[in-house]
N, C-alpha and C positions, 0 to 999 in steps of 0.2 A: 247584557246583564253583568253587573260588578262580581266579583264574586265572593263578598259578603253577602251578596243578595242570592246567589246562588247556593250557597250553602245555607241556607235561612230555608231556602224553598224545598230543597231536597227532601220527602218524606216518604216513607210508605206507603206504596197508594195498594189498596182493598177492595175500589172500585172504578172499574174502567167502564169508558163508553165501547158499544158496541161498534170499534170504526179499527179496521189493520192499519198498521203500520206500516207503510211502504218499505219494498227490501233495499233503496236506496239510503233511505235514511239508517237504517239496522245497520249497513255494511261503513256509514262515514262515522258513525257510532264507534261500533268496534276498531276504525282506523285511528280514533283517537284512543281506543283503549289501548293501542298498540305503544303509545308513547308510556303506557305507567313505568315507573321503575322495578326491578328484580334485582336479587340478588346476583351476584359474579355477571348480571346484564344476560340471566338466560334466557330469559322472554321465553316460560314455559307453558306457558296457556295458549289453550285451544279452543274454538266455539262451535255450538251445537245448536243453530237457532229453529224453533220447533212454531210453526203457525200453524198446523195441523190442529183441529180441534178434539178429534175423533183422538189421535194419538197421547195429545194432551191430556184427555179424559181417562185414559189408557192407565197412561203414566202416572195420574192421583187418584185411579184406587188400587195401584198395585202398590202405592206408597202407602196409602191410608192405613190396608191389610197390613203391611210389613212393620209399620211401625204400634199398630196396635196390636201384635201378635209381639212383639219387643217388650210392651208394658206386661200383658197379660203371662210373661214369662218371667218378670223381671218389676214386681209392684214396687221399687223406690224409682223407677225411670223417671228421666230429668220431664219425658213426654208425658206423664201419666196427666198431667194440669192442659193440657189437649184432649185429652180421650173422648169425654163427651162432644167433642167436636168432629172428630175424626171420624167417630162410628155415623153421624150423620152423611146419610148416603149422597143427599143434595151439596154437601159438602165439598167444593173443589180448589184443591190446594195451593192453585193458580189464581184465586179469585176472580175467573170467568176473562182474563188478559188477554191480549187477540195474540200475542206471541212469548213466549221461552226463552231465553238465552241463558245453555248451560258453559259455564266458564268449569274448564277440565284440562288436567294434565298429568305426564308420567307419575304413577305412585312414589315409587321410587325414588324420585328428588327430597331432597332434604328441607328448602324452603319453598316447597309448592305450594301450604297453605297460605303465608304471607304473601307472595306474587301475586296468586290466582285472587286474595281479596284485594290488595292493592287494585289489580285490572279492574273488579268490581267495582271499585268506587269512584274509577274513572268512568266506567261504563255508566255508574245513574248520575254523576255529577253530567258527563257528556248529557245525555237522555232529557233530563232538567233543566241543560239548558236551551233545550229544542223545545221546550212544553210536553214533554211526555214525562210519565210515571211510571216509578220498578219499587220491585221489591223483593228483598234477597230469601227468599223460601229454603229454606233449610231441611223442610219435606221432600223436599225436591232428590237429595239424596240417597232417599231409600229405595231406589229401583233396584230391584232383584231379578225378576220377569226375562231370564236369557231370549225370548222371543224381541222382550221393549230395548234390551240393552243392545241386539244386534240391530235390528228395526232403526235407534238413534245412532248406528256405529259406533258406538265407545268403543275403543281399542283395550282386551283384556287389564292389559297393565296399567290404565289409567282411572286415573281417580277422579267423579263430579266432585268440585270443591263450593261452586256458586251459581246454585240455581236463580237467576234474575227475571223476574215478569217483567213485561216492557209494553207501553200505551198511553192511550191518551186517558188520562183519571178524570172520571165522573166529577170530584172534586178530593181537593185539598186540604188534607186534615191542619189543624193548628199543628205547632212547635209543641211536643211535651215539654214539661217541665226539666229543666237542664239541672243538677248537680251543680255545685259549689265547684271553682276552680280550685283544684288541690295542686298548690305544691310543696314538698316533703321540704326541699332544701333550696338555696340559692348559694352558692359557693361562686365567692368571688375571687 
């Protein structure tokens, strides 16, 4: 695959076929994720990869709750244009993916959220070009549940930055519509 063709392909996928994802291919995945760039070269990310269905489920209603217990506290939340979504109980935040991968690292670091997405976009450009589908759930974030946090290991000090679904997509949504290329200046 070119990789103008690759980045054309890359989408969100929302619905997967009921088929895992072998852990060989998950682990040459994240071996390429290992090449993205970091700042000072810290390669500060770490993964969590969750095929468990039962835990999964776990994991999206103790976010559902968390996050809609945020709006119901807090009515201008950025979340509240999900709500009607969220309360629905058939509702899961994984959209039904045979696997997880939570991309996480020291709180503490100063450019953890740019590295740990950087690794993400290696992780679904990699993914895409194997014929599988992700998508970065940003639900994914609200675990609270000290039972679910020890259960996935996260280390107290460390922060989920990219929750990633990973599968084979039922199908392929088109390209949205792309914005105008902006730019401000060219100094030559």
């Amino acid at each position: 695959m070119q990789f103008a063709e690759l980045l054309e392909k890359r989408r969100s996928i929302r619905k997967y076929l009921d088929k895992p994802v072998a852990p060989e291919i998950i682990t040459s995945i994240l071996q390429d994720v290992t090449l993205a760039p970091s700042a000072g070269n810290e390669q500060p990310w770490k993964f969590i990869i969750v095929s468990n269905r039962d835990l999964m489920g776990k994991i999206s209603d103790d976010c559902k709750k968390n996050i809609l217990a945020r709006i119901a506290s807090n009515p201008n939340d950025y979340a509240r244009k999900y709500e009607k979504m969220l309360q629905k109980e058939s509702f899961d935040i994984f959209y039904h993916a045979p696997a997880v991968i939570f991309i996480l690292g020291e709180a503490s670091l100063k450019n953890l959220y740019v590295d740990c997405a950087l690794a993400a976009s290696y992780l679904m450009m990699s993914a895409t070009s194997r014929g599988l589908g992700t998508c970065w759930v940003n639900f994914a974030t609200e675990i609270k549940d000290p039972e679910l946090l020890s259960e996935l290991g996260i280390p107290k000090n460390h922060k989920i930055v990219a929750p990633i679904t990973i599968g084979y997509p039922e199908k392929v949504p088109q390209s949205p519509k792309r914005k105008k290329l902006q730019i401000i200046k060219k100094i030559d």
